[in-house]
C-alpha positions in Angstrom: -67.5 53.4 44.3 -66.2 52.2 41.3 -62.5 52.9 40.2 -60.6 51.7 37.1 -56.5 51.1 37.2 -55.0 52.1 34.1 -51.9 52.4 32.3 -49.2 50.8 29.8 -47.6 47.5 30.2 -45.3 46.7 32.8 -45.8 49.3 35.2 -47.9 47.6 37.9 -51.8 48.0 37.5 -52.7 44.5 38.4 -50.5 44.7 41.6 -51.8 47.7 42.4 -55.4 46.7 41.5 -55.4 43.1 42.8 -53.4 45.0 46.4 -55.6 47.6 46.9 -59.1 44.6 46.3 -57.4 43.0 48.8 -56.7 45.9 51.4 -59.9 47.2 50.9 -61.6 44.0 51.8 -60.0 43.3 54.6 -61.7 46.6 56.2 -64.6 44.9 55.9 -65.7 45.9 52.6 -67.4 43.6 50.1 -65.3 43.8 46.5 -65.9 42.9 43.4 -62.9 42.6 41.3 -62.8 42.8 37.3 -60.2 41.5 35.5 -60.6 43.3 32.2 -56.9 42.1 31.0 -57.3 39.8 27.3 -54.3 38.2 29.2 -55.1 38.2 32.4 -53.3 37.5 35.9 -55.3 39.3 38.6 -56.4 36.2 40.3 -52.7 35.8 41.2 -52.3 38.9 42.7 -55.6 38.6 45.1 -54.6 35.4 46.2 -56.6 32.6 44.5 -55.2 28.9 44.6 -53.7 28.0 41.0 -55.1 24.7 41.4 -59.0 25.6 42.1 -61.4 25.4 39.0 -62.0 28.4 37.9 -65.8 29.8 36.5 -66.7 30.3 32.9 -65.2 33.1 31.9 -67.5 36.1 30.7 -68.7 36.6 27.3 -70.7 38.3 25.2 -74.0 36.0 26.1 -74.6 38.0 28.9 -75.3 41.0 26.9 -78.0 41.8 24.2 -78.7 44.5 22.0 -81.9 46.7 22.2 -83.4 48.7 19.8 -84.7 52.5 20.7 -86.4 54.8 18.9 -85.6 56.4 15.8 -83.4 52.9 14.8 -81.3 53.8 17.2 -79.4 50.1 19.7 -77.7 49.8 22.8 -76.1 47.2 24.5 -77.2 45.6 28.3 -76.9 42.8 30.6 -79.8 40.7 30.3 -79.5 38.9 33.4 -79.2 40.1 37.3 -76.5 41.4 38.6 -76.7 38.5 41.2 -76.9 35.8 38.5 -73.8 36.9 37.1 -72.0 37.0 40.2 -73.1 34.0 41.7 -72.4 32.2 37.5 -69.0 33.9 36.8 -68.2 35.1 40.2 -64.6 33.6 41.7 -64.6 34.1 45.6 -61.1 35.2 46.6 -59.7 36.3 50.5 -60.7 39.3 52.4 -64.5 39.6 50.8 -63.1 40.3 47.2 -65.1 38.5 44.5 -63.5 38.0 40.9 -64.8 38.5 38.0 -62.8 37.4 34.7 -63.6 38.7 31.3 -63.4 35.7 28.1 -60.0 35.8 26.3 -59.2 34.4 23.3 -58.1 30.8 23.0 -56.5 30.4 19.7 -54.6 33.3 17.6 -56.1 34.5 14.8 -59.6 34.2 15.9 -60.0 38.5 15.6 -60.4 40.9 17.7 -61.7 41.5 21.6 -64.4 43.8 20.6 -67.3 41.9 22.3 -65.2 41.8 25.4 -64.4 45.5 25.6 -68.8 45.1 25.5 -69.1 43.0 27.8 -66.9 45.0 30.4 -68.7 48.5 29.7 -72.2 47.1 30.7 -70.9 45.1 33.6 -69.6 48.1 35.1 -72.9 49.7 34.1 -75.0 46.9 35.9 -72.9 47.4 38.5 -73.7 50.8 39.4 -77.0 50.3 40.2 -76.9 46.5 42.3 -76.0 46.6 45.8 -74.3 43.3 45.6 -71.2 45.6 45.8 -70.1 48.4 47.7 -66.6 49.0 45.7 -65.9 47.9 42.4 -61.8 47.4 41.1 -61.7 47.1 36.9 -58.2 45.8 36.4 -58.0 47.4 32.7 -56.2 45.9 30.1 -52.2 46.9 29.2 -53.2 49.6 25.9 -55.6 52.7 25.3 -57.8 50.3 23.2 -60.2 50.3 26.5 -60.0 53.7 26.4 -61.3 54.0 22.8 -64.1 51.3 23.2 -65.1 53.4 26.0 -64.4 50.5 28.9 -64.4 52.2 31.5 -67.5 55.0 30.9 -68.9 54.1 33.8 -66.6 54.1 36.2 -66.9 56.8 39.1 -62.9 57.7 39.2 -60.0 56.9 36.6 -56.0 56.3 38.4 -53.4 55.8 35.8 -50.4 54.2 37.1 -47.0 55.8 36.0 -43.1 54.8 36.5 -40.7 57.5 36.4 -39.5 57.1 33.3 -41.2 59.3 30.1 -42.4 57.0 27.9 -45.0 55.6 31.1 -45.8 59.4 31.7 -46.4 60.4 28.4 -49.1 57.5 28.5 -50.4 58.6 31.3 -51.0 61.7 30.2 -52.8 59.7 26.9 -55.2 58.0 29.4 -56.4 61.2 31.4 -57.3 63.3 28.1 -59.3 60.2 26.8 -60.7 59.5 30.0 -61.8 63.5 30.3 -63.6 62.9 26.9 -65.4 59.9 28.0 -67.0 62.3 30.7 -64.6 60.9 33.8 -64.0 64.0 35.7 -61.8 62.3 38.5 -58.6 61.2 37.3 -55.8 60.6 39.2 -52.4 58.9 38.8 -50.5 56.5 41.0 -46.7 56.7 40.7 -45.5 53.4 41.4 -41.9 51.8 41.7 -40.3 55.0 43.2 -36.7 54.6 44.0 -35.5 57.9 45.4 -36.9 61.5 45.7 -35.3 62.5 42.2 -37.9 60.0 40.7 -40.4 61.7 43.0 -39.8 65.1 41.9 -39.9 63.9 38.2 -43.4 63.0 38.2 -44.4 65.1 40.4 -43.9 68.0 37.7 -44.7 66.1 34.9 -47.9 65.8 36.6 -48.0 69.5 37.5 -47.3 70.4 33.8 -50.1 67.9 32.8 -52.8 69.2 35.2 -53.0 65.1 36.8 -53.4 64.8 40.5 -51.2 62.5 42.3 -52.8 60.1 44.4 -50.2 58.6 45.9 -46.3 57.6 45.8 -45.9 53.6 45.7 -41.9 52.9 46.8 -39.9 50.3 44.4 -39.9 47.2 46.4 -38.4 43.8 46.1 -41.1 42.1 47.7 -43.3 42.2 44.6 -40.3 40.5 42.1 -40.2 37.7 45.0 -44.0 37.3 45.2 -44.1 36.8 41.4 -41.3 34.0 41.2 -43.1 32.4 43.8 -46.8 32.7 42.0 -48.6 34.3 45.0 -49.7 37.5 45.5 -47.1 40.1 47.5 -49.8 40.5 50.1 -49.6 36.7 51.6 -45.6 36.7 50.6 -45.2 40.4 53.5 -48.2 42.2 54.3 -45.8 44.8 55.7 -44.0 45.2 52.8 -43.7 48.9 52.0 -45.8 49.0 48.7 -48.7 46.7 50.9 -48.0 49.9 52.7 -48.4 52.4 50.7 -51.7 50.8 49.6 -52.9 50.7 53.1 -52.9 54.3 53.2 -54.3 54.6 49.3 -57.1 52.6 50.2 -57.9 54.3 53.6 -58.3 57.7 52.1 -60.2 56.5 49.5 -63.0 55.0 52.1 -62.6 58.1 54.1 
């Protein structure tokens, strides 16, 4: 199974993606994690001490280009699946590996073409090892992904949506560019639901946009305290309510 979290800034993909790695491990399933964020923070969210050394970072020497016939190229990993894991790979709790994609360093050094790359084959490699059963890509805040084709190989798309229009209008962005990449499932997750008039506003925006909802994650105050405190709202409550929520996300998704 391989599922990408998408969606614009600020409305709660890499909780949700670094949550559900987490929740999903912890049913004894082995997860690879992939933080596809140019800025990214998922290590936070599943749990991994600040102060541990982190791997290299992935970049675009683990991919080369082949020619086909009639001058035609394609990109792949060149090295096992294994390799990579056991090179780049970050171990986290609950059976949840990490795997962070190279961001750039210094400003003004162009663009994160290579990386977008980089992500597509992994996920591609990925399909075909058995070094994981359930694969988490933690997408990047933008529909650049979208246009690089990041996530083309990903089995099932969930765009994550606050009730407010501009976050629903982009969710609505992501599906129809996720249809054209050939991703039939797509799904959203509403997240940071106050009341049941938020409810009832996605729910027929969603309607009106032919998008599934997956599930309803409440608004909760446990995720703005996890983040002050640096750790991930999992070890801060696991019974918070949008650990909850997540808990039954994840268990119909194994089901």
């Amino acid at each position: 199974m391989k599922i990408a979290i998408a969606g614009k800034g600020g409305v709660g993909k890499t909780t949700i993606s670094g949550t559900l790695c987490r929740v999903l491990g912890r049913s004894h399933n082995e997860v690879l994690a992939i933080d596809g964020d140019p800025n990214p923070n998922l290590s936070v969210v599943l749990g991994i001490d600040k102060s541990a050394t982190p791997p290299p970072s992935l970049s675009t020497d683990i991919i080369e280009r082949v020619e086909e016939a009639e001058g035609k190229w394609r990109f792949q990993v060149k090295m096992p699946f294994e390799e990579i894991l056991n090179k780049f790979g970050q171990k986290a709790p609950d059976n949840v590996t990490l795997l962070m994609v190279g961001k750039p360093e210094v400003a003004g050094t162009g663009c994160m073409c290579g990386s977008h790359t980089v992500v597509r084959e992994l996920v591609h490699s990925a399909l075909s090892s058995k070094e994981t059963q359930i694969t988490i890509l933690d997408t990047e805040a933008s529909l650049e992904h979208m246009k690089r084709g990041t996530s083309r190989y990903v089995d099932k798309i969930y765009t994550v949506v606050e009730p407010y229009f501009r976050s629903l209008e982009a969710a609505s962005r992501f599906a129809d560019m996720a249809k054209q990449l050939g991703i039939e499932k797509i799904e959203a997750i509403a997240n940071k639901v106050r009341n049941q008039e938020e409810k009832m506003a996605i729910t027929e925006y969603c309607k009106k946009i032919n998008l599934p909802i997956a599930v309803f994650v409440p608004f909760d105050e446990n995720v703005m305290e996890a983040d002050l405190k640096g750790i991930s709202v999992i070890d801060h409550n696991e019974n918070a309510p949008v650990v909850k929520a997540i808990e039954a996300f994840a268990a119909s998704l194994t089901n």
